[in-house]
C-alpha positions, 0 to 999 in steps of 0.5 A: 290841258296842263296835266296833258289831257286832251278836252273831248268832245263829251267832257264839257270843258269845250262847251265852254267855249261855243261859237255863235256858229254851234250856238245858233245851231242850237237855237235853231235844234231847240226851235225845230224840237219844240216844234214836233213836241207840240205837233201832236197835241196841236193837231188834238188841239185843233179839232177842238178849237183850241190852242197852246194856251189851253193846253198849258192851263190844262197841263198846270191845272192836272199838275196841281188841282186846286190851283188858284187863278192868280197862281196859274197867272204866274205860272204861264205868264200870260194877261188876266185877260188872256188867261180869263179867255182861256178859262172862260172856254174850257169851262164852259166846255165842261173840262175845268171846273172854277170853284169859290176859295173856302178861306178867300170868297174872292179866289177861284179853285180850278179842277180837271173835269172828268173829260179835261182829264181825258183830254189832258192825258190824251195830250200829255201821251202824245208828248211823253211818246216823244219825249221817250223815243228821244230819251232813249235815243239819246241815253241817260247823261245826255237826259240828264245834261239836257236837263240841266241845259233847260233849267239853266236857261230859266230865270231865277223867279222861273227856276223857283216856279218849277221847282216847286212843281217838282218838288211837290211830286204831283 
């Protein structure tokens, strides 16, 4: 550096200048990490039948009850389709309930049940026990810089979906 200062390791400023050697590290720490993150809920999932998508529009749904269909559309990303599908089981299996929009007759309200909240929390504990094993592991600015890794890597129309899901502390 000019003023002489050696960059660490921990600075940042190498990051700066990655090789595609430590990048496709990264990638492939990123894969094998979602891997375990879904591990657990895969296999609470599987003995339902039930998949990662289900999980998702469980998740979303917990997060912010009331949600409108054309709303978790957004969120997940997935076809009308795809999600309709989805839909169609966890209701059908008691843990969604889809009620008509008060103002708009053509919207459908989605609500956790009484047993998707169990199921949701019992997936969501899984993770969290995880999640905190790593965070403690690893310590408060690398949470932090993992964090803000993650909301780095997101497109701006996604950065803004999750901000408002955070911003609206549910």
């Amino acid at each position: 550096m000019a003023d002489g200062r050696v960059p660490s390791a921990q600075s940042g400023e190498n990051l700066l200048f990655l090789t595609d050697e430590q990048l496709r590290q990264g990638i492939e720490a990123m894969f094998f990490a979602y891997r375990g993150f879904t591990a657990d809920p895969d296999r609470i999932l599987s003995d339902m039948a039930y998949g990662r998508a289900h999980h998702r529009a469980v998740h979303f749904i917990n997060r912010a009850p009331g949600t409108t269909v054309n709303n978790l559309l957004n969120i997940l990303g997935v076809t009308k389709q795809s999600l309709n599908r989805v839909l169609r089981t966890l209701i059908e299996d008691g843990l969604v309930e889809s009620k008509v929009g008060k103002a708009d007759k053509r919207e459908r309200h989605l609500f956790l049940t009484e047993e998707g909240h169990a199921l949701e929390q019992k997936l969501s504990d899984a993770q969290r026990v995880r999640m905190r094993m790593a965070y403690r592991e690893a310590g408060p600015d690398a949470v932090a810089g993992f964090r803000t890794v993650l909301e780095a890597m997101m497109d701006r129309e996604m950065r803004n979906a999750y901000g408002r899901l955070k911003d609206s502390g549910t």
